[in-house]
Backbone as a printed PyTorch tensor [residue, N CA C, xyz], in Angstrom:
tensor([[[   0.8250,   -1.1670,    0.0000],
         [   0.0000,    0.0000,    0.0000],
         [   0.8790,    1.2430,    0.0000]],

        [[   0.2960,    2.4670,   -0.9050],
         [   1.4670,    3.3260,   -0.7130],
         [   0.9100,    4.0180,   -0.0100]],

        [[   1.7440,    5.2000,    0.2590],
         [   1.7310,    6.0130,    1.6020],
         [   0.4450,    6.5430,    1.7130]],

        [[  -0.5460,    7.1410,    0.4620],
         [  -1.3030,    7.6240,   -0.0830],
         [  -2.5500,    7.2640,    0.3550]],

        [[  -2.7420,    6.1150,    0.3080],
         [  -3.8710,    5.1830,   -0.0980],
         [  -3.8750,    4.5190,    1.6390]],

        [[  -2.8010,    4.8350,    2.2180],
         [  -2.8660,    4.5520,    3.8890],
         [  -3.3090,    5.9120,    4.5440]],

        [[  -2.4690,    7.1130,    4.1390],
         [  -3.1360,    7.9960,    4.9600],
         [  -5.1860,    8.1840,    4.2140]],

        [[  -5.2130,    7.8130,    2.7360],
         [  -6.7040,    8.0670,    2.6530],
         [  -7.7710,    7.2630,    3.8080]],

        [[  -6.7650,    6.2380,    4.2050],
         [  -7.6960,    5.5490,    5.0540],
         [  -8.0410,    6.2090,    6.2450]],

        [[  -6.4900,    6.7000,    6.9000],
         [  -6.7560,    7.4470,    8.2240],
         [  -7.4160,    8.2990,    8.3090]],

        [[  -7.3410,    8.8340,    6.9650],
         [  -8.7450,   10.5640,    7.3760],
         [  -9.7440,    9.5920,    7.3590]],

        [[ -10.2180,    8.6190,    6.5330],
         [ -11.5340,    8.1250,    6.5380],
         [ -11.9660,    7.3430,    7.7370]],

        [[ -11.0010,    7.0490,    8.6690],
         [ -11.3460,    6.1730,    9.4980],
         [ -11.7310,    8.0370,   10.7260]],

        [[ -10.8590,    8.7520,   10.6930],
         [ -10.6130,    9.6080,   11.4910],
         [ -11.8480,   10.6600,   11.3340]],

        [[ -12.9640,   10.7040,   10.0630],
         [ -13.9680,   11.0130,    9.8580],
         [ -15.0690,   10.1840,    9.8610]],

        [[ -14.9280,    9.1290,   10.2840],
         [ -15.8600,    7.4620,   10.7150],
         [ -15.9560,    8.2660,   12.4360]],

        [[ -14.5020,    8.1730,   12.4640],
         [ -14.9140,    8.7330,   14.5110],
         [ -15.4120,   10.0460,   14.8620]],

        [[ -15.0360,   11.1250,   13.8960],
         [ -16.0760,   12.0270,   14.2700],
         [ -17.3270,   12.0690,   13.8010]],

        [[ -17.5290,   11.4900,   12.7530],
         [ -19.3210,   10.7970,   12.5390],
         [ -20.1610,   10.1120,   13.8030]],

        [[ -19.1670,    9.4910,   14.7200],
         [ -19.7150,    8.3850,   15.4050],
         [ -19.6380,    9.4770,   16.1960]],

        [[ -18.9710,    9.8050,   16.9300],
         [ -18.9950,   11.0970,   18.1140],
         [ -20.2400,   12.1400,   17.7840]],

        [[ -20.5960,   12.3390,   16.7140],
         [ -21.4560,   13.7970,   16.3930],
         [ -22.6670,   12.6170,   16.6490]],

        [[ -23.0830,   11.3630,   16.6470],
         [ -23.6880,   10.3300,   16.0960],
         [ -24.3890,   10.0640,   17.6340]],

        [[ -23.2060,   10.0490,   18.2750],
         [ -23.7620,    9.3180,   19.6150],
         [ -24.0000,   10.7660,   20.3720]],

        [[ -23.5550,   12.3380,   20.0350],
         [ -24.3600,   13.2260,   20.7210],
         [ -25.7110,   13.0440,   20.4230]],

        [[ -25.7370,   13.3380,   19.3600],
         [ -27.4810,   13.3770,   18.4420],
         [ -28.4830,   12.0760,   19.4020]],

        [[ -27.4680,   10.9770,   19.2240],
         [ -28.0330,    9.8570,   20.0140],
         [ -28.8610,   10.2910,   21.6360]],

        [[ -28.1080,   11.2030,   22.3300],
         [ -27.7390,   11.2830,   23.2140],
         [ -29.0870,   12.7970,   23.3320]],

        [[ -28.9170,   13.4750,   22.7200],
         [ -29.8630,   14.3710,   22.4310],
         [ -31.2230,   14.2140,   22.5730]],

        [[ -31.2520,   13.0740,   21.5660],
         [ -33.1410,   12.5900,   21.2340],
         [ -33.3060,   11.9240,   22.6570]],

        [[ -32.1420,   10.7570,   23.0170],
         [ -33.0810,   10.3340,   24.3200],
         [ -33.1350,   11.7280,   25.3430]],

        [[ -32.3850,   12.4360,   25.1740],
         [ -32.7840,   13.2360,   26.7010],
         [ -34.1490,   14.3580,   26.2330]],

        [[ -34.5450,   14.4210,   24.7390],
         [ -35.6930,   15.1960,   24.5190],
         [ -36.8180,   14.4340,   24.3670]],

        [[ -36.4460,   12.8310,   24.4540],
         [ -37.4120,   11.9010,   24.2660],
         [ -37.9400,   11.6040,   25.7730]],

        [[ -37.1100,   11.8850,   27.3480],
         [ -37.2180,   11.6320,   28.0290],
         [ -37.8730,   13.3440,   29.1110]],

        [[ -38.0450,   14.2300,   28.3960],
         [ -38.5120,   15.5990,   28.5950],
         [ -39.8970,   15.1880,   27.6940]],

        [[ -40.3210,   14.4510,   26.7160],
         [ -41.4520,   14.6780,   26.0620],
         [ -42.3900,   13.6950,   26.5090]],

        [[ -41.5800,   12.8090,   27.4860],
         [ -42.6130,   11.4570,   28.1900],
         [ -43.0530,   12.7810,   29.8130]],

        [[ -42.2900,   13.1720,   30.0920],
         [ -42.3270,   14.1880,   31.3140],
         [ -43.4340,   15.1880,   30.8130]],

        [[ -43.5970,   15.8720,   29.8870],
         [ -44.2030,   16.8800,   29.3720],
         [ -45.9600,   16.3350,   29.0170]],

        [[ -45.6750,   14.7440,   28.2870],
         [ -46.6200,   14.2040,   28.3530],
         [ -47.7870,   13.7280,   29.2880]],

        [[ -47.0070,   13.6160,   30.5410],
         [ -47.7190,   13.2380,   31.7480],
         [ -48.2450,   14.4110,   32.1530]],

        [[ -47.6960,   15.3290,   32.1750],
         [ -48.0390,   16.8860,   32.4850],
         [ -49.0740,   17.1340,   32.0120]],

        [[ -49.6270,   16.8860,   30.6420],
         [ -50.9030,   16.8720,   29.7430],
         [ -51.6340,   16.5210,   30.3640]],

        [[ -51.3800,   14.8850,   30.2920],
         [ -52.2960,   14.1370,   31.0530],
         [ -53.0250,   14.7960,   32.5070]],

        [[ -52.4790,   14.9500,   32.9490],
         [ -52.4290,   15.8690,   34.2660],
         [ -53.0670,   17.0060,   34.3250]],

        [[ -52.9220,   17.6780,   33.6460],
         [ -53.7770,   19.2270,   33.2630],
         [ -54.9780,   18.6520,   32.7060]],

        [[ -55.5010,   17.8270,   31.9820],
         [ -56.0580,   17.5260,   31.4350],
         [ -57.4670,   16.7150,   32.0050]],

        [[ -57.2830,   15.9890,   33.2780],
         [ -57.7080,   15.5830,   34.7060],
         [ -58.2040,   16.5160,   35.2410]],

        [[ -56.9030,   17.7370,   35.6410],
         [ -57.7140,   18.4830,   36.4460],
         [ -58.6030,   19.4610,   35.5090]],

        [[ -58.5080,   19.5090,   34.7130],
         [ -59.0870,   20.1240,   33.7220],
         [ -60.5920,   19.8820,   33.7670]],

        [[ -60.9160,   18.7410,   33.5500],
         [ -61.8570,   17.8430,   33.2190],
         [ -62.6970,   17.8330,   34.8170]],

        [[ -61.9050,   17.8950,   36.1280],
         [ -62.6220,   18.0890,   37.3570],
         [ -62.9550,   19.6570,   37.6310]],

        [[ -61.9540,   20.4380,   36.7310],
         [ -63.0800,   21.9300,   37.0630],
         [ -64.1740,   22.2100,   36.4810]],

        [[ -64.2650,   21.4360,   35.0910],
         [ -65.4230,   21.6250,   34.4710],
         [ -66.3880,   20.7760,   35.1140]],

        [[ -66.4240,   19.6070,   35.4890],
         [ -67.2280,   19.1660,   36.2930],
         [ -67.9570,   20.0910,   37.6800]],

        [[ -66.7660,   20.9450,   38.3530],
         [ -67.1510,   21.5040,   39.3620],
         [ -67.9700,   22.8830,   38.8620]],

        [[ -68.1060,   23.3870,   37.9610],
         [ -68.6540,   24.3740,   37.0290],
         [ -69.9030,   23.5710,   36.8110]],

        [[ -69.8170,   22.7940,   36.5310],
         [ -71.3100,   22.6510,   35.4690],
         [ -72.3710,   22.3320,   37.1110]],

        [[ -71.5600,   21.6000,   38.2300],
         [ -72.6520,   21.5150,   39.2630],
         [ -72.7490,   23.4070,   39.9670]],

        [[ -71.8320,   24.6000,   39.7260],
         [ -71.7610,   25.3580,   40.5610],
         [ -73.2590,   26.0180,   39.2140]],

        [[ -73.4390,   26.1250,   38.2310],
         [ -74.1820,   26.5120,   36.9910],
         [ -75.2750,   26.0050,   38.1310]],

        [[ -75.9110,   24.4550,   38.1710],
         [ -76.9730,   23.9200,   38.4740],
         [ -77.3420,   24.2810,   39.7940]],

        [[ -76.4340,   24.3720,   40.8700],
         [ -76.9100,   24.9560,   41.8970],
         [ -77.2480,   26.6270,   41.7510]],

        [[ -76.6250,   27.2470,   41.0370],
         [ -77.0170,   28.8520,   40.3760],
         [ -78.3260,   28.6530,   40.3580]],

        [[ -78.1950,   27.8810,   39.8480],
         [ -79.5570,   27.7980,   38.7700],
         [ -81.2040,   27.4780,   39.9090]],

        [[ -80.7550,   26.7970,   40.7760],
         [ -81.2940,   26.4390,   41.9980],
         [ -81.9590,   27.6620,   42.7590]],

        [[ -80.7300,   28.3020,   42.7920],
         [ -81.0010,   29.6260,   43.4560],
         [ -81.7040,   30.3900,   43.2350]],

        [[ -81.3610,   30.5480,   42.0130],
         [ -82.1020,   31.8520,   41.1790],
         [ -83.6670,   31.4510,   41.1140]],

        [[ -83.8550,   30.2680,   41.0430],
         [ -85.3110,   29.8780,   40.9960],
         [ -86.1290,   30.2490,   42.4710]],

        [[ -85.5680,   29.8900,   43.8670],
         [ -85.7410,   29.9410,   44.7500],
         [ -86.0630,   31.4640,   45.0930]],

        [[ -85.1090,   32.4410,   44.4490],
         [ -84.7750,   33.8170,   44.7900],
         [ -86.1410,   34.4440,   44.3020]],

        [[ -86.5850,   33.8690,   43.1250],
         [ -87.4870,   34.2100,   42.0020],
         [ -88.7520,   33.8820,   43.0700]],

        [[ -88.8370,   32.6640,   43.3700],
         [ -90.2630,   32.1970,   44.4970],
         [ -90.2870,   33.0530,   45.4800]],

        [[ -89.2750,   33.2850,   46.3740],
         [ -89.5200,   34.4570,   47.7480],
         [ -89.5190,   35.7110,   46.8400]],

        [[ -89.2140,   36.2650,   46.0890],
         [ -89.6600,   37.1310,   45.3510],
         [ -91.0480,   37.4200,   44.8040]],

        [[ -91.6170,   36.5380,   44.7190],
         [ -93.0030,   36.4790,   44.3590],
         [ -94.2620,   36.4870,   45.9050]],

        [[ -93.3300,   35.1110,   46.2960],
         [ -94.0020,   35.6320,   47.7850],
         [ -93.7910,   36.4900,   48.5070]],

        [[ -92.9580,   37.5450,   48.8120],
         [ -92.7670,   38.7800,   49.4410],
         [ -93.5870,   39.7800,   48.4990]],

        [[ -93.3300,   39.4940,   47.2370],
         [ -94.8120,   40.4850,   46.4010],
         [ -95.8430,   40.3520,   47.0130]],

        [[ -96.2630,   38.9360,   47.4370],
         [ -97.9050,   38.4970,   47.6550],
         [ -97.9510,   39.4490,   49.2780]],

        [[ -97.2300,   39.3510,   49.9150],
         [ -96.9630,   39.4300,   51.5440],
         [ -97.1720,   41.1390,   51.5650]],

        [[ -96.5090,   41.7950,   50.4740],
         [ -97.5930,   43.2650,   50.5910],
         [ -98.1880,   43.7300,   50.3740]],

        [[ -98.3440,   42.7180,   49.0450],
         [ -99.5820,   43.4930,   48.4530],
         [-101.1690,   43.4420,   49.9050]],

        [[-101.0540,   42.4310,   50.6160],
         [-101.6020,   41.6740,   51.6120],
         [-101.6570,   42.7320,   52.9780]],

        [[-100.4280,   42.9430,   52.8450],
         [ -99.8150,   44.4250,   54.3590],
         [-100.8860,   45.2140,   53.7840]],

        [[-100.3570,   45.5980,   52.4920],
         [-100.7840,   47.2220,   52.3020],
         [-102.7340,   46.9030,   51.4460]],

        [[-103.4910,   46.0360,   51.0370],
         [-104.6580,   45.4960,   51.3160],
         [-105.2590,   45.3980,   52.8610]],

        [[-105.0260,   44.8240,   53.4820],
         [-105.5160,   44.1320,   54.9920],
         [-104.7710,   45.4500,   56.2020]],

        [[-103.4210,   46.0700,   55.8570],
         [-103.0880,   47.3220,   56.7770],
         [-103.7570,   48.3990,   56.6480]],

        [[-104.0530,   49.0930,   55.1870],
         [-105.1680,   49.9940,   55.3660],
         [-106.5360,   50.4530,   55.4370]],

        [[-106.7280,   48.9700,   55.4870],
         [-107.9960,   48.6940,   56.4250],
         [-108.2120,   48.4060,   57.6670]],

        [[-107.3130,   47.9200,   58.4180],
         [-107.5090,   48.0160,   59.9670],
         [-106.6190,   49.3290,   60.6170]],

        [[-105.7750,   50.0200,   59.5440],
         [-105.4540,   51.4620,   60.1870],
         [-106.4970,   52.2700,   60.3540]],

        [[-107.4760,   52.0900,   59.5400],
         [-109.1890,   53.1830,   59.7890],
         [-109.5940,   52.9820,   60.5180]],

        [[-109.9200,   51.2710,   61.3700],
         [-110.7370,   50.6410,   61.9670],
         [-110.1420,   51.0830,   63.4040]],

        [[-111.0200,   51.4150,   64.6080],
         [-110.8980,   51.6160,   66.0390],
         [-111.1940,   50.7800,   66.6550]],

        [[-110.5720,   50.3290,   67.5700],
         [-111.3970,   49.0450,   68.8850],
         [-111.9920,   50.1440,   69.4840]],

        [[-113.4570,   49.9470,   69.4380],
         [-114.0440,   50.5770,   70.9100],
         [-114.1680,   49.8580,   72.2000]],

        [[-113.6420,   50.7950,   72.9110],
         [-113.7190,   50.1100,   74.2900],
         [-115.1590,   50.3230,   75.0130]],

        [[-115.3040,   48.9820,   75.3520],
         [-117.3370,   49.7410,   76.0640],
         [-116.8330,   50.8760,   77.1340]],

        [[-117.4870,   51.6290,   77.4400],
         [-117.7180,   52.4020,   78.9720],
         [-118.8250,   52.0640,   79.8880]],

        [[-118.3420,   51.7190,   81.1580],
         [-119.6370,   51.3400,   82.2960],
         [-120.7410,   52.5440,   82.0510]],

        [[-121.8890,   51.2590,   82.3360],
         [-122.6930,   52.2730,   82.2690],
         [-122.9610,   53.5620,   83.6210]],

        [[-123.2300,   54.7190,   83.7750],
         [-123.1380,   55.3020,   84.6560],
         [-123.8270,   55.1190,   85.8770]],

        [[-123.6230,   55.4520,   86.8440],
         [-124.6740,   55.0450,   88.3110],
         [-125.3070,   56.0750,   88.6750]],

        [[-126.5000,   55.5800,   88.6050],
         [-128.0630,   56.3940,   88.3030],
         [-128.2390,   57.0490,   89.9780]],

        [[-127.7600,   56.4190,   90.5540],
         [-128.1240,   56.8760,   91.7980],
         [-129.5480,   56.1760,   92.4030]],

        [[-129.2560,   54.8430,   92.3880],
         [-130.8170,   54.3310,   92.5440],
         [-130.0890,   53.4300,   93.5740]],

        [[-131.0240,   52.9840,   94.8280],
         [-130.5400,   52.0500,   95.7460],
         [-131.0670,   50.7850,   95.5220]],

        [[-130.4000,   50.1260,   94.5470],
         [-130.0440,   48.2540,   93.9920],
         [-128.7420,   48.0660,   94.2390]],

        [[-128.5600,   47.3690,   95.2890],
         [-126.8830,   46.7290,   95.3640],
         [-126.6540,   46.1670,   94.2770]],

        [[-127.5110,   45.4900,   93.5610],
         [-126.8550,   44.6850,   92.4470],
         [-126.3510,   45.6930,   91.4660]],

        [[-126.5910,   46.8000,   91.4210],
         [-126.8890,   48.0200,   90.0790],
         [-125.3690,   48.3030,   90.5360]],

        [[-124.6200,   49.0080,   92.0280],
         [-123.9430,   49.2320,   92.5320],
         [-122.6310,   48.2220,   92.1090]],

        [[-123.0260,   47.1550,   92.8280],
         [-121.7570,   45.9420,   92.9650],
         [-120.7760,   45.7220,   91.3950]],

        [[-122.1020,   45.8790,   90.3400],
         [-122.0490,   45.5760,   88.5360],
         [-121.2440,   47.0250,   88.3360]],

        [[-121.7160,   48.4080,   89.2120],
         [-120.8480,   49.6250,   88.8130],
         [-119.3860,   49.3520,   88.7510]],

        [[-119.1230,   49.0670,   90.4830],
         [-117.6700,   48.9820,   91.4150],
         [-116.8420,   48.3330,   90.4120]],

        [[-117.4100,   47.0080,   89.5620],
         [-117.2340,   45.9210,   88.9480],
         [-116.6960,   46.3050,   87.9140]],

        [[-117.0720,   46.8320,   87.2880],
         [-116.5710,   47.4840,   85.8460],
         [-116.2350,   48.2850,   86.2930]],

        [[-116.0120,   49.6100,   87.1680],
         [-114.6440,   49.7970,   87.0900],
         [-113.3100,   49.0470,   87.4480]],

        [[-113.5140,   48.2010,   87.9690],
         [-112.0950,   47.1210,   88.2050],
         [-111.4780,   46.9970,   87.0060]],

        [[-112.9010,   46.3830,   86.3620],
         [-112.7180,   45.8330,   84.9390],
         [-111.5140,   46.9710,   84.0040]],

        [[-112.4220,   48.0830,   83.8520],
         [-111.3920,   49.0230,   83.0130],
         [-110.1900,   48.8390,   83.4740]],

        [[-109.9340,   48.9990,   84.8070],
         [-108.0800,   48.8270,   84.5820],
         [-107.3330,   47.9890,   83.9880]],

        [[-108.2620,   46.6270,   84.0420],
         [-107.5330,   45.7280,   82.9000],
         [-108.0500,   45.8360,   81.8590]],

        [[-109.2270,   46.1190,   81.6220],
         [-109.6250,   45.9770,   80.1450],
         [-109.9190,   44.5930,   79.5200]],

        [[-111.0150,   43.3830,   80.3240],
         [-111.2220,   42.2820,   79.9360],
         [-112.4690,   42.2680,   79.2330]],

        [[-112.6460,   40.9870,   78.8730],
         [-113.9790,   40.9620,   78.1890],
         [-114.8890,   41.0610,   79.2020]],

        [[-114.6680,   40.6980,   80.0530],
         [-116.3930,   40.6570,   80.9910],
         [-116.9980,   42.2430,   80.9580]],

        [[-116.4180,   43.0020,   80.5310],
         [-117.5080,   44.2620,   79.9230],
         [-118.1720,   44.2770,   79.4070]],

        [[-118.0880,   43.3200,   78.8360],
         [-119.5290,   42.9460,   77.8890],
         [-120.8590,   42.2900,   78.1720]],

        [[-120.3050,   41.6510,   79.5680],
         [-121.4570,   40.8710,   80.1260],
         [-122.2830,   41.8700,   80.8480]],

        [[-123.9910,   41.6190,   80.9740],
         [-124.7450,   42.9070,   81.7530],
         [-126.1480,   41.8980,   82.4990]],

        [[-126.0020,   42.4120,   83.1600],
         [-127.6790,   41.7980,   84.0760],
         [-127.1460,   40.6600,   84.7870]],

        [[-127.6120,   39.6210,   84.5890],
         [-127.5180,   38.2050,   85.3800],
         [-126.4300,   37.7030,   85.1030]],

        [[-125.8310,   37.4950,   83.7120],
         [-124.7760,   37.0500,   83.3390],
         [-123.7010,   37.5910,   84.3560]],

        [[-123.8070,   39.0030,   84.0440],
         [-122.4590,   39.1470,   84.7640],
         [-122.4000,   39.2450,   86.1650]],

        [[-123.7020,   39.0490,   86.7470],
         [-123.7460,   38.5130,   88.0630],
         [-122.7720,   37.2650,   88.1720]],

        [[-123.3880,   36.6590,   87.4310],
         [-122.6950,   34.9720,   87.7670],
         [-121.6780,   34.9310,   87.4790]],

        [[-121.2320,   35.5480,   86.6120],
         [-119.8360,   35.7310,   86.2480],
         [-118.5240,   36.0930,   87.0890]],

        [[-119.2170,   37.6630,   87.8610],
         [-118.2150,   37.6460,   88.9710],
         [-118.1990,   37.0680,   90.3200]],

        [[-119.0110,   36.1060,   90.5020],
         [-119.6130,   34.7520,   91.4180],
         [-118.7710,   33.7850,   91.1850]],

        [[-118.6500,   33.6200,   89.9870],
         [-117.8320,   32.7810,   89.8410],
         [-116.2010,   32.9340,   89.7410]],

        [[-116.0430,   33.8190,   88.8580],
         [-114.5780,   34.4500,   89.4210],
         [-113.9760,   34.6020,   90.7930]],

        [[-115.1060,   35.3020,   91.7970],
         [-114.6870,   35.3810,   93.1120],
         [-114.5420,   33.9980,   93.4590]],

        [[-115.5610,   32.8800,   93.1760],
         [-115.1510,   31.6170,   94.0160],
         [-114.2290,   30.6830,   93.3690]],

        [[-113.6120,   30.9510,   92.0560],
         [-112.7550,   30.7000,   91.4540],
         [-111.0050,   31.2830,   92.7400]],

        [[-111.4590,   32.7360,   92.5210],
         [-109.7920,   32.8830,   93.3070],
         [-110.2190,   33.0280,   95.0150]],

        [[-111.6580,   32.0590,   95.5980],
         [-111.6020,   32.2560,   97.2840],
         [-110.9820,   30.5810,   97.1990]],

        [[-111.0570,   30.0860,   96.3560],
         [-110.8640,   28.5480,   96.2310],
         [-109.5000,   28.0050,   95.6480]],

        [[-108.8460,   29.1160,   94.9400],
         [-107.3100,   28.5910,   94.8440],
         [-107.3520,   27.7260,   93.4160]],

        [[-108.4350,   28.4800,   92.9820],
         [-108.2730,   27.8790,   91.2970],
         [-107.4890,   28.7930,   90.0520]],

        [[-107.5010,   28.2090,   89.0510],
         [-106.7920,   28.9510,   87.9390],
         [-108.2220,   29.6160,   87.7950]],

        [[-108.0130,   31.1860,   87.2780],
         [-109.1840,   31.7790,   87.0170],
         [-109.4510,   31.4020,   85.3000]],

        [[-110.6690,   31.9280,   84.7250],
         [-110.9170,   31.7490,   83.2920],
         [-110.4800,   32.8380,   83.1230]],

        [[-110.1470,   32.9600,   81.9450],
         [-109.5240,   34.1430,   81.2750],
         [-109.9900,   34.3590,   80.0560]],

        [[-110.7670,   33.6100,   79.4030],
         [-110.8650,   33.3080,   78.3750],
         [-112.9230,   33.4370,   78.2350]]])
């Protein structure tokens, strides 16, 4: 072999090894971008999960909205009904007066019973019960019975 045809070999062998060197970076390259794109991939995956659980949590936060607003809409309607009702039924018992009876006056006639029924109703006014309404016999018996109601240690009627 002449000298020639030996060194053609050495560059060729000596450009075989920097082929293989540039060869096994490149090599060396893809796995470490192949091993960033399995990493990157899971990451997807991942976003993609939670992704998928916010929209889930959206579409129930929509339906409970939605809940609401219906609900909001009903007491809305019933608080309409509730004044129209106040202001119907309030300015009609703002006109209206309770009259209170007044005893009748004492004639000046000598009937204890006429007397006792006076004394009586005035008691009455200080509280202001129904037995004002009762007159003659009734309310004889009435405060007959009240008195032996509280000489006897009973609950009185009130009613």
């Amino acid at each position: 072999m002449s000298k020639n045809a030996l060194e053609q070999v050495r560059d060729t062998v000596v450009r075989l090894e920097e082929t293989a060197d540039g060869l096994s970076e490149t090599i060396a390259d893809h796995i470490t971008h192949g091993l960033k794109i399995v990493v990157l991939t899971e990451k997807v995956v991942s976003l993609e999960m939670s992704l998928a659980k916010v929209v889930a949590q959206i579409e129930e936060l929509k339906s409970t909205t939605y809940f609401f607003k219906e609900q909001m809409e009903s007491f809305s309607d019933e608080l309409t009904l509730f004044k129209r009702a106040i202001r119907t039924n309030g300015s009609a018992t703002d006109n209206m007066r309770f009259k209170v009876p007044e005893p009748k006056p004492f004639d000046d006639t000598r009937n204890a019973k006429e007397l006792e029924n006076f004394l009586w109703d005035m008691e009455q006014i200080k509280s202001y019960n129904h037995q004002m309404y009762l007159s003659g016999d009734v309310k004889l018996w009435w405060r007959t019975r009240v008195d032996d109601d509280l000489s006897a240690g009973r609950v009185p009627i009130t009613t």
